[in-house]
C-alpha positions, 0 to 999 in steps of 0.5 A: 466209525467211517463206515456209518456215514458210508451206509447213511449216504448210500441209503440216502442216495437210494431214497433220493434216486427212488423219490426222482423216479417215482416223480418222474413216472407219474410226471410222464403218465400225467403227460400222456394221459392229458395229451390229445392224440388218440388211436383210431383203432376200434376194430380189426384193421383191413388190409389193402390187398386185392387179393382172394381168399383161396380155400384148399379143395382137398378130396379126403374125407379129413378135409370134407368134415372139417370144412362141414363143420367149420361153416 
């Protein structure tokens, strides 16, 4: 007969750690769906560096298709 309030408490305990989380999660997602920051990211981002592109000047025929076709 000992064992029965074991298993209720348990399972309690389960349901009551379940509820707190689920209102937890959707407390911080209405948080951060109503805070006003946003990213100004659109689209790719540039870098800041001053140096060139320097493509490969390969004289095999393999190089010469390839670059005929990749522009």
């Amino acid at each position: 007969m000992e064992e029965k309030p074991k298993k209720n408490s348990r399972r309690q305990f389960l349901k009551t750690t379940t509820k707190v989380g689920a209102v937890a999660a959707i407390g911080g997602l209405a948080i951060s769906a109503c805070s006003n920051t946003e990213k100004e990211q659109i689209g790719v981002v540039s870098g800041k560096s001053n140096k060139e592109e320097i493509l490969y000047q390969g004289n095999t025929k393999y190089w010469k298709e390839y670059y005929s076709v990749a522009k």
